[in-house]
C-alpha positions, 0 to 999 in steps of 0.5 A: 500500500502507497504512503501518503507522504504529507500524511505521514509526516504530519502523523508523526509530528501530531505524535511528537507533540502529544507526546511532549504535552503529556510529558509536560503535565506529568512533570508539572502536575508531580512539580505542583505536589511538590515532589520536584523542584522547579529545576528538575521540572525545567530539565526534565521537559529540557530532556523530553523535547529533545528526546524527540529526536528519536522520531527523526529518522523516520520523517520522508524527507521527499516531501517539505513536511518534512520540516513538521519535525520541528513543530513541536518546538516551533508551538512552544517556542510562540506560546512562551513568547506571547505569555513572556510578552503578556499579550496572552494571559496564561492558559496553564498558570502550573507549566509557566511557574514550572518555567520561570527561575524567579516568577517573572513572565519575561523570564519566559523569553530568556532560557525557555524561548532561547532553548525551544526557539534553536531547537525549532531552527535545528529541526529546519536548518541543520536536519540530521547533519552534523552540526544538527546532531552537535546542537542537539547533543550539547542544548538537549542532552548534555545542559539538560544533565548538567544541572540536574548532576550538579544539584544532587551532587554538588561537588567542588561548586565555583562562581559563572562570569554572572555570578551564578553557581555552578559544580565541578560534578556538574561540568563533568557531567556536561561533558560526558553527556554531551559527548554520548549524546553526539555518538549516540545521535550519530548512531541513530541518524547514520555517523556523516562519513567524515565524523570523527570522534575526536571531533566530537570530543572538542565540541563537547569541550567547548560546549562545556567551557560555554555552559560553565562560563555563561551561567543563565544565559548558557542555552545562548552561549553554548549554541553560539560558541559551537557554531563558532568552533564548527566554522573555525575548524572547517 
């Protein structure tokens, strides 16, 4: 039987986005009991959009649907920015606690909008290449850890340039994360003929000094300073 391919691809984005919405009133809903933080909640959604990657090999790319990859992060990314605005008033009061650092809205258009805004671009720009998988590894999977590894194990802790605090076990976890996120996101795409995984050693370093230097603003510093490293070295 014949796929229809715009079909297709849309099922599978719908797919995504059921996913990721009842992901996010799990965590909220467990958040709201009090059983998470809110730093754990944020990192959890973190790691569940990005997760979503493991639906890409499966989208046709013969037909432009293909770019419904990233709706998921494209709807995210227009909600936080009209409630971060204030031109809407919040639908799910519980989610944007859940993704605001200190209660402000326009916190939305920080670490929230930045995240799923350059995954979105990920998704329509750098698809399955090995930039994509760079980006993905180190915003998704490795800042994703890294909180998270340095909040229950808070070893040898040291001041970011803004101040904030970050941990050594934290940064080590970074690194590692990042760096079993690119092999394992080159095994599920198909490994670029020329990757190299001394490469992704040094894009995991970098992403690294980026999240650790950058404190807030890490989902900014580290897409940046990747990009930078890439053109440098190619």
């Amino acid at each position: 039987m014949r796929v229809h391919v715009p079909l297709y691809n849309l099922l599978l984005s719908i797919t995504t986005l059921v996913y990721v919405d009842r992901v996010v009133e799990l965590v909220t809903s467990i958040q709201k009991r009090g059983k998470l933080s809110i730093l754990q909640s944020r990192k959890l959604i973190h790691l569940a959009a990005t997760s979503t990657v493991i639906g890409w090999p499966f989208f046709d790319e013969s037909h432009w649907t293909w770019r419904l990859a990233g709706l998921t992060c494209g709807l995210y990314s227009v909600k936080l920015l009209l409630h971060g605005l204030g031109l809407v008033k919040p639908t799910d009061a519980n989610f944007f606690r859940t993704m605001k650092r200190q209660g402000q809205p326009s916190e939305l258009l920080q670490g929230p909008l930045l995240f799923a805004g350059i995954i979105f671009l990920v998704c329509n720009y750098e698809f399955k290449t090995e930039l994509g998988t760079y980006l993905i590894a180190a915003m998704g999977i490795g800042d994703g850890l890294a909180p998270l590894v340095g909040t229950l194990f808070p070893w040898r802790p040291y001041p970011s340039f803004d101040g904030e605090r970050k941990t050594l076990s934290g940064s080590l976890a970074m690194l590692t994360s990042t760096l079993v996120g690119i092999l394992l996101m080159n095994r599920l795409l198909g490994a670029p003929s020329r990757f190299e995984i001394g490469s992704a050693v040094q894009v995991a370093l970098v992403a690294t000094l980026a999240e650790a230097a950058s404190g807030a603003w890490d989902n900014l510093a580290i897409p940046m300073a990747i990009v930078a490293y890439t053109k440098i070295m190619s």
